[in-house]
VEXLUM-754072 format. One record per residue: residue number from 0; residue in three letters; z, y, x of N, C-alpha, C, O, CB in turn. Coordinates in steps of 0.1 Angstrom, whole numbers, always signed. Each point is the difference from the previous one (the first is absolute). Glycine has a CB too. Example, Ala and Ser with C-alpha at 12.3 -4.5 7.8 and 13.67 -1.06 7.14 Angstrom:
+-----+-----+-------+-------+-------+-------+-------+-------+-------+-------+-------+-------+-------+-------+-------+-------+-------+
!   k !   r !   npz !   npy !   npx !  capz !  capy !  capx !   cpz !   cpy !   cpx !   opz !   opy !   opx !  cbpz !  cbpy !  cbpx !
+-----+-----+-------+-------+-------+-------+-------+-------+-------+-------+-------+-------+-------+-------+-------+-------+-------+
!   0 ! Ala !   +78 !   -57 !  +132 !    +0 !   +12 !    -9 !    +0 !   +12 !    +9 !    +7 !    +0 !   +10 !    +5 !   -12 !   -29 !
!   1 ! Ser !   -19 !   +23 !   +15 !    +0 !   +11 !    +9 !    +8 !   +11 !    -8 !    +1 !   +11 !    +5 !   -23 !   -17 !    +7 !
+-----+-----+-------+-------+-------+-------+-------+-------+-------+-------+-------+-------+-------+-------+-------+-------+-------+
//
This chain:
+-----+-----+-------+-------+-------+-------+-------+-------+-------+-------+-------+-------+-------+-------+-------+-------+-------+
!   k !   r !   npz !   npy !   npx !  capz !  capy !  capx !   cpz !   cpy !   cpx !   opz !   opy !   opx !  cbpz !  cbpy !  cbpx !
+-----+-----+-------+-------+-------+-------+-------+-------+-------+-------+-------+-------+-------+-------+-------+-------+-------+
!   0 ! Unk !  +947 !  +793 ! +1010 !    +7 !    +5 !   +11 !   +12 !    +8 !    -5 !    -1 !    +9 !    -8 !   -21 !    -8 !   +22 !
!   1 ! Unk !   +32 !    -4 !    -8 !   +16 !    +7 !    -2 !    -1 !   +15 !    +4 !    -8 !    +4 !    +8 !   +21 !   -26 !    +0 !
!   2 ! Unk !    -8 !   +29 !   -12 !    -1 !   +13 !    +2 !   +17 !    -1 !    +3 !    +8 !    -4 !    -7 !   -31 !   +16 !    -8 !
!   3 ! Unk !   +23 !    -7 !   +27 !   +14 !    +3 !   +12 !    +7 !   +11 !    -6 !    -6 !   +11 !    +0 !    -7 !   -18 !   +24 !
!   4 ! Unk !   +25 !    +6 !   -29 !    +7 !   +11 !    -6 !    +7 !    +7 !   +13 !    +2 !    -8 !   +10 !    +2 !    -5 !   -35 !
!   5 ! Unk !    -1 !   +27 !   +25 !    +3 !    +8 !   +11 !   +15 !    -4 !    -7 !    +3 !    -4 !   -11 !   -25 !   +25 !   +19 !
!   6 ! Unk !   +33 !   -17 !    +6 !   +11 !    +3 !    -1 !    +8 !    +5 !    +6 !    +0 !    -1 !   +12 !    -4 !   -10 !   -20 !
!   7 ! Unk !   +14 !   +21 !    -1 !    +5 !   +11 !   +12 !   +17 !    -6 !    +4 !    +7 !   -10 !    -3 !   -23 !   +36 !    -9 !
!   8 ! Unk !   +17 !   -16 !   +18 !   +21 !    -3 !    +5 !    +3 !    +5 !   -14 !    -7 !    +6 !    -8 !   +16 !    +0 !   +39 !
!   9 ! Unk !    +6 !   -10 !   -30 !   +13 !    +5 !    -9 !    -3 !   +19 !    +8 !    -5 !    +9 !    -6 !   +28 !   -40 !    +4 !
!  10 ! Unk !   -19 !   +32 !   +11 !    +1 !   +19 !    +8 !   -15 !    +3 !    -9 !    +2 !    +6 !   -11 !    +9 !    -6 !   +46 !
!  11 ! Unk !   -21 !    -4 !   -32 !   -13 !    +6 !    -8 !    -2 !    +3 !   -13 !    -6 !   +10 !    -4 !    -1 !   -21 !   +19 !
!  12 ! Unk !   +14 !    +2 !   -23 !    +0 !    +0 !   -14 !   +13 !   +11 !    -7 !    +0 !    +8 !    -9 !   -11 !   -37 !   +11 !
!  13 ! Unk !   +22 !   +27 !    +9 !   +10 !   +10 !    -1 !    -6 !   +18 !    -1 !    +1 !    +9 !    -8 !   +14 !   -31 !   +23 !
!  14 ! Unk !   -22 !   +20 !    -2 !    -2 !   +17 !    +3 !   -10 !    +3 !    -2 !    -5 !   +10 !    +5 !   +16 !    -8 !   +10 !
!  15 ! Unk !   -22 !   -13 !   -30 !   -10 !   +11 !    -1 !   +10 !    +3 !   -17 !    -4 !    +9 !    -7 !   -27 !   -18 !   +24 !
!  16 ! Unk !   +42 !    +0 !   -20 !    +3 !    +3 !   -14 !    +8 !   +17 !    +7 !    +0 !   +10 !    -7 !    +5 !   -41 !   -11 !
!  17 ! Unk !    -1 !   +30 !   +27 !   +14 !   +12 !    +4 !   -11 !   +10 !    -1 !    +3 !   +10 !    -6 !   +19 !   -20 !   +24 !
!  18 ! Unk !   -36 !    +8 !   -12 !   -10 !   +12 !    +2 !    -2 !    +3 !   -16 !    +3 !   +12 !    -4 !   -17 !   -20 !   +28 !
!  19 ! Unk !    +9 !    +1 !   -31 !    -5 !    +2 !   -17 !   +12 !    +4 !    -3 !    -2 !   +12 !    +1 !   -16 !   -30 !    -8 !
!  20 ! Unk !   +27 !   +16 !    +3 !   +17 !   +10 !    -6 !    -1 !   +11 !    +7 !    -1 !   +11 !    -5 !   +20 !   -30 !    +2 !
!  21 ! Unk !   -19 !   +15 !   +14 !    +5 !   +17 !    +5 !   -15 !   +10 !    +4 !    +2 !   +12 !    +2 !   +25 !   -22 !   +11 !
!  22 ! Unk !   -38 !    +6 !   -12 !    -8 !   +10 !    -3 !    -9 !    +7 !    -7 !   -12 !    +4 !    +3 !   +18 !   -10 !   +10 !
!  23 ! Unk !    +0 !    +7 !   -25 !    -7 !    +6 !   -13 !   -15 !    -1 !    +0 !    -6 !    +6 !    -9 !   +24 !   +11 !    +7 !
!  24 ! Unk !   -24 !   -23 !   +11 !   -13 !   -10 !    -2 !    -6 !    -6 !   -13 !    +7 !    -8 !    -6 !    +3 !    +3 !   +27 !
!  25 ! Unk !   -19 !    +6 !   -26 !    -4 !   -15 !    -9 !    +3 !   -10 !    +5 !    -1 !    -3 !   +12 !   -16 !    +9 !   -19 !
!  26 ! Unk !   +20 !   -14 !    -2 !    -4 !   -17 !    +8 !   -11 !    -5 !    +8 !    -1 !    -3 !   +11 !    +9 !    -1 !   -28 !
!  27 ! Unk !   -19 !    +6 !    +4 !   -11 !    -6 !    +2 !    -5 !    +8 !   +18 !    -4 !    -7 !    +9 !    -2 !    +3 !   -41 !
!  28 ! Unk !    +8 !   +17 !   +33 !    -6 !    +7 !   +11 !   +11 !   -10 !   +12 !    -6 !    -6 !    +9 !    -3 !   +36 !   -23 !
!  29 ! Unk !   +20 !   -30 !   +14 !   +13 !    -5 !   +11 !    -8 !   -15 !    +1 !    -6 !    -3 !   +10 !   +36 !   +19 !   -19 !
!  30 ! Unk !   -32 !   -27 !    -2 !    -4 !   -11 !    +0 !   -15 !    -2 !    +9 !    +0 !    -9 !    +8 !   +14 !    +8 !   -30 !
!  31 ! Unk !   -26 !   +11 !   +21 !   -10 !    +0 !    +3 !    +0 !    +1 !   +19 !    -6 !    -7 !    +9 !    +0 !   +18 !   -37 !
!  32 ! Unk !   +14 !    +0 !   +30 !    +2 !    +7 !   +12 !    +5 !   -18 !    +9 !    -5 !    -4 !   +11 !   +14 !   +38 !   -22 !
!  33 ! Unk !    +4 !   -42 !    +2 !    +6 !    -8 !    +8 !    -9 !   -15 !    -3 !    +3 !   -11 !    +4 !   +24 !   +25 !    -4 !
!  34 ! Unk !   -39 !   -11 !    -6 !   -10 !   -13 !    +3 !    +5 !   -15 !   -12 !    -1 !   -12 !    +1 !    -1 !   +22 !   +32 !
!  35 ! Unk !    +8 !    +1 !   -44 !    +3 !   -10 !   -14 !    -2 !    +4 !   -10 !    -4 !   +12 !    +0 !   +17 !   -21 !    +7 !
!  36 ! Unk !   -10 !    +2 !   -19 !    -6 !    +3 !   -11 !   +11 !    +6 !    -6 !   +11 !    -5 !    +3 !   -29 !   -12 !    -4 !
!  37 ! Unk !   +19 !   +33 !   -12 !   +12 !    +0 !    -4 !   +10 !    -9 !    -6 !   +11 !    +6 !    -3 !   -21 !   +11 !    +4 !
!  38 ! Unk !    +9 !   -28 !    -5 !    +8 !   -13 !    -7 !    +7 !    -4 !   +12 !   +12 !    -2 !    +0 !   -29 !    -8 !   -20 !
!  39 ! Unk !   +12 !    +9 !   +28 !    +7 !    -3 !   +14 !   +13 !    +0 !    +3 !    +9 !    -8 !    +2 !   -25 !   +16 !    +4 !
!  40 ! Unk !   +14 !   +11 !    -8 !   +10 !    +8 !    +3 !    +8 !    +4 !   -11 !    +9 !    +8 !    +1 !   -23 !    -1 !   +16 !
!  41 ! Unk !   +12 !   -12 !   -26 !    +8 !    +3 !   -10 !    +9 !   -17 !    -3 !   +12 !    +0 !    -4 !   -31 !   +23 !    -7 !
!  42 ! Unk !   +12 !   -36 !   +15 !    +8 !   -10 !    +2 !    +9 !    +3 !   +11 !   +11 !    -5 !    -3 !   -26 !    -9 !    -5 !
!  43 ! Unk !   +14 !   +21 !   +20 !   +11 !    -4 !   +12 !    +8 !   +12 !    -9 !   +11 !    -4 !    -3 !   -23 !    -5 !   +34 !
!  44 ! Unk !   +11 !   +21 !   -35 !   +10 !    +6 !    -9 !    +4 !    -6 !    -6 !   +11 !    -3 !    +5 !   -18 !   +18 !    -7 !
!  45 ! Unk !    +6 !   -22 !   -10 !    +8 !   -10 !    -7 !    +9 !    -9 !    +4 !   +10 !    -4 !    -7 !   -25 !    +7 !    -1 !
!  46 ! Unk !   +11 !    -7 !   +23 !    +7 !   -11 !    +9 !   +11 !    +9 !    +2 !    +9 !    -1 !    -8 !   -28 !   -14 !   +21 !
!  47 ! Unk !   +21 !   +23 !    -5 !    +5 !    +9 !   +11 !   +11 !    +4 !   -13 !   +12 !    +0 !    +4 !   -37 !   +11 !   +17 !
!  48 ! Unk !   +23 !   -10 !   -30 !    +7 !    +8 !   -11 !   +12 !   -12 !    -8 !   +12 !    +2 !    -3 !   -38 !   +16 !    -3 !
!  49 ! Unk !   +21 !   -28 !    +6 !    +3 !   -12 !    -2 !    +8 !    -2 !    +7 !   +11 !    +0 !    -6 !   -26 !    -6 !    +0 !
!  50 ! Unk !   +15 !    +2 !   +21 !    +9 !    -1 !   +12 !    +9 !   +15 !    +1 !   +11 !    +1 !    +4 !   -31 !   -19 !   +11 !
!  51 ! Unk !   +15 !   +25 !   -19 !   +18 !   +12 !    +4 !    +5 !    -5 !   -12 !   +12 !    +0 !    +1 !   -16 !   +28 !   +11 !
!  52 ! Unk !    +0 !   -32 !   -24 !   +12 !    -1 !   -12 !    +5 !    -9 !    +3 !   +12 !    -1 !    -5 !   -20 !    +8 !   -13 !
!  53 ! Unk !    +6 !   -18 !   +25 !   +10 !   -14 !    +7 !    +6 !   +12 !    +9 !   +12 !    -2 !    +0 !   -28 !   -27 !    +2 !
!  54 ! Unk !   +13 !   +37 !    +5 !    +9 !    +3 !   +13 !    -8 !    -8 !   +12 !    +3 !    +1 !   +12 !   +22 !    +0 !   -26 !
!  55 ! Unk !   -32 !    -5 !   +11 !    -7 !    -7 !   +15 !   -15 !    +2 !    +3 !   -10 !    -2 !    -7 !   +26 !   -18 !    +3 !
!  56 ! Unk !   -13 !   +26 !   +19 !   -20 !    +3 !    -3 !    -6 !   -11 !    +2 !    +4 !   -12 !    +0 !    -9 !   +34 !    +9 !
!  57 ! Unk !    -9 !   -15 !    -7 !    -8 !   -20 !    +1 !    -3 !    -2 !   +12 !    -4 !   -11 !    +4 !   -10 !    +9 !   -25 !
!  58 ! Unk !   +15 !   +12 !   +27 !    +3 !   -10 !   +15 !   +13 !   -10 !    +0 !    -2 !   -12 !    +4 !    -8 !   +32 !   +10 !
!  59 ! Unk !   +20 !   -17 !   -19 !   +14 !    -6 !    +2 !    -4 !   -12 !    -6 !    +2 !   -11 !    +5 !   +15 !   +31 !    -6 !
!  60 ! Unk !   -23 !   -19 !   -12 !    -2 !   -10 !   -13 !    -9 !   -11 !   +10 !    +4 !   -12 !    +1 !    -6 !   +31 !   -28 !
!  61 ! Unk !    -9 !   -16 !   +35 !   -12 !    -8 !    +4 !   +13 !    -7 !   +15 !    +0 !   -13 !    +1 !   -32 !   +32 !   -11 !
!  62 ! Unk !   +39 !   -15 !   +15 !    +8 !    -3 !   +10 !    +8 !    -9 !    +1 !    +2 !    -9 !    +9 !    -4 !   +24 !    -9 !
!  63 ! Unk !   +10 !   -12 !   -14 !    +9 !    -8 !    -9 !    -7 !   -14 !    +0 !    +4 !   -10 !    +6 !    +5 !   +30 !   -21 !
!  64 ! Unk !   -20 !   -18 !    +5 !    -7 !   -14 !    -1 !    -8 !   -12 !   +10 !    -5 !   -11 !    -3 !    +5 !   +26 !   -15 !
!  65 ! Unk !    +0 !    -8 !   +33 !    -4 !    -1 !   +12 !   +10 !    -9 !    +6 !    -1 !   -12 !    +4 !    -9 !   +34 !    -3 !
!  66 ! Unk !   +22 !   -11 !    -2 !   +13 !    -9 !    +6 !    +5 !   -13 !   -13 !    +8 !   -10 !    +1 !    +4 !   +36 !   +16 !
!  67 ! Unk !   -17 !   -22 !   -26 !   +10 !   -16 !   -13 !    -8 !   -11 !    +4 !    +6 !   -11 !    -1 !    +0 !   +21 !   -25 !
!  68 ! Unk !   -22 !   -10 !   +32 !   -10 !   -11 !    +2 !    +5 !    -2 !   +16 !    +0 !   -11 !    +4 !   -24 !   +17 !   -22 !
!  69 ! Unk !   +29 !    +5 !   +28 !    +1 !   -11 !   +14 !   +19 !    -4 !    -4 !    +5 !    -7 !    +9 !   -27 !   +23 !   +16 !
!  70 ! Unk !   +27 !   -14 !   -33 !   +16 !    -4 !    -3 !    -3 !   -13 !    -5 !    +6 !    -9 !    +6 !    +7 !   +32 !   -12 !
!  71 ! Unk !   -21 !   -28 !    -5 !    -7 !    -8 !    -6 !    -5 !   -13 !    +6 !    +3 !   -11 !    -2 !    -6 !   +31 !    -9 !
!  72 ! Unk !    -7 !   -13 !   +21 !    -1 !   -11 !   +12 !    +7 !    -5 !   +11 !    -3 !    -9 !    +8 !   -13 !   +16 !   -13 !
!  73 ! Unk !   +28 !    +2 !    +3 !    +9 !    -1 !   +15 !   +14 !    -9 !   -14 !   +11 !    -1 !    +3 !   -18 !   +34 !   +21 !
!  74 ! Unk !    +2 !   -37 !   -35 !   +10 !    -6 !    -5 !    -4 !   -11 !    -1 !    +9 !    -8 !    -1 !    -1 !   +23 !    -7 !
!  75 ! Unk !   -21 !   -20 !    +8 !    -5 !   -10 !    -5 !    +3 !    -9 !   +11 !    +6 !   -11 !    -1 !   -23 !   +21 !   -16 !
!  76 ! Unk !   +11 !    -4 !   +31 !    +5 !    -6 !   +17 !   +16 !    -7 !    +3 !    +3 !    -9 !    +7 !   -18 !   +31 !    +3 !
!  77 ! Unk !   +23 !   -12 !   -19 !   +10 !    -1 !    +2 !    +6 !   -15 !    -6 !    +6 !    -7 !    +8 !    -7 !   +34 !    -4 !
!  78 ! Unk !    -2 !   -30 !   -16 !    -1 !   -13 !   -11 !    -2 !   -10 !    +6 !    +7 !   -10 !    +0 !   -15 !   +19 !   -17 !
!  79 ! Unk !    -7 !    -7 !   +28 !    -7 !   -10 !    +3 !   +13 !    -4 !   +12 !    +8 !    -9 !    +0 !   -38 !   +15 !    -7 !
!  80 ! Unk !   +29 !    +2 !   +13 !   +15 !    -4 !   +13 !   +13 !    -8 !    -3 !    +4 !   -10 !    +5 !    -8 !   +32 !    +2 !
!  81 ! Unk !    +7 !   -14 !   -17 !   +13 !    -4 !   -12 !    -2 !   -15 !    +0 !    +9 !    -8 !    +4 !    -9 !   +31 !   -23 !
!  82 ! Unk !   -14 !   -28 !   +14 !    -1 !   -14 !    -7 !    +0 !    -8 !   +10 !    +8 !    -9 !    +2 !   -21 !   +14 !   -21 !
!  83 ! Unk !    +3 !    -2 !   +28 !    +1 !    -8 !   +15 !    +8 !    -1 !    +8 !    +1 !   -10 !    +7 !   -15 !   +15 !    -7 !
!  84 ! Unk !   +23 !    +4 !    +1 !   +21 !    +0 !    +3 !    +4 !   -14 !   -12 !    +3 !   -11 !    +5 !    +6 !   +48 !    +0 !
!  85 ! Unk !    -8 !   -35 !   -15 !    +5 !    -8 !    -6 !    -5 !   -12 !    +0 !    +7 !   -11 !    -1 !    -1 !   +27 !    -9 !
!  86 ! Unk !   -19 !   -16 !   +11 !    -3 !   -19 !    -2 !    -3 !    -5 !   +21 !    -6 !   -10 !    +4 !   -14 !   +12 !   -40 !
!  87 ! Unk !   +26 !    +6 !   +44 !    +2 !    -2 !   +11 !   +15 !    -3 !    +4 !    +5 !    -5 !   +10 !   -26 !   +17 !    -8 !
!  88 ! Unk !   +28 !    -6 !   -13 !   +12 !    +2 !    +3 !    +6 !   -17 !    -6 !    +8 !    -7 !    +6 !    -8 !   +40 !    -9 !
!  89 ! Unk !    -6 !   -36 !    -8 !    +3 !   -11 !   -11 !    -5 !   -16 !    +9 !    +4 !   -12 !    +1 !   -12 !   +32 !   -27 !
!  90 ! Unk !    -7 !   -12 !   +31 !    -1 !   -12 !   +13 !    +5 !    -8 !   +13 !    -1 !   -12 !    +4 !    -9 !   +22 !   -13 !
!  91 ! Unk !   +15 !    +1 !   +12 !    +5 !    +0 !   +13 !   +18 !    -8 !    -8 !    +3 !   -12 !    +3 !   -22 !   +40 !   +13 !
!  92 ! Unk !   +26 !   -21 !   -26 !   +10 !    -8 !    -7 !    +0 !   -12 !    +1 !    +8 !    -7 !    +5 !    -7 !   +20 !   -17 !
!  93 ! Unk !   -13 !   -18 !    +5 !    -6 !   -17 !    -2 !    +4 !    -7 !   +12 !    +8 !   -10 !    +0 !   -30 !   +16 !   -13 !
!  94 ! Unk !   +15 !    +1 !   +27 !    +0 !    -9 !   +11 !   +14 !    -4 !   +10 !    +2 !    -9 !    +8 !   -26 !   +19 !   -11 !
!  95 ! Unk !   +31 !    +1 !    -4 !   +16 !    -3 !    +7 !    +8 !    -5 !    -3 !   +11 !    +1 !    +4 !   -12 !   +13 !    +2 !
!  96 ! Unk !    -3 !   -21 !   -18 !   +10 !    -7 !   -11 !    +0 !   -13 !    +5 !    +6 !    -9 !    -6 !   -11 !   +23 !   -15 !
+-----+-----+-------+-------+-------+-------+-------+-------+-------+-------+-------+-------+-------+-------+-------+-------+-------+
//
């Protein structure tokens, strides 16, 4: 049997790291209280830390890659149109000749 991994938002992962920096807390105690393990919280630190040295948070980052997959599919539509103009366009040529 699969054991169902929990998962939180980008805001959640954000504001329990803003809670652990800014309130002179343990980890382990801030981790326990928000229902994770301290590695947890020390991965979305790492993330979070990661993304300001790009300049981009990870909401922006997860957003970004949100909008490149519907641009992605809104290009591929667009090809298919493209080809079907063209070999309608090439047909229709044929028949007026």
């Amino acid at each position: 049997m699969a054991i169902k991994r929990r998962q939180f938002s980008e805001q959640f992962k954000a504001e329990a790291v803003r809670v652990w920096r800014e309130g002179g807390r343990p980890q382990a105690q801030i981790a326990r209280e928000l229902g994770v393990v301290p590695s947890v919280l020390d991965r979305w630190d790492k993330q979070q830390r990661k993304a300001e040295q790009q300049a981009t948070p990870r909401t922006g980052a997860k957003t970004e890659r949100e909008e490149l997959q519907r641009l992605r599919q809104e290009n591929e539509v667009l090809r298919q149109e493209r080809d079907f103009l063209k070999s309608a366009a090439a047909y229709f040529a044929k028949e007026s000749k």
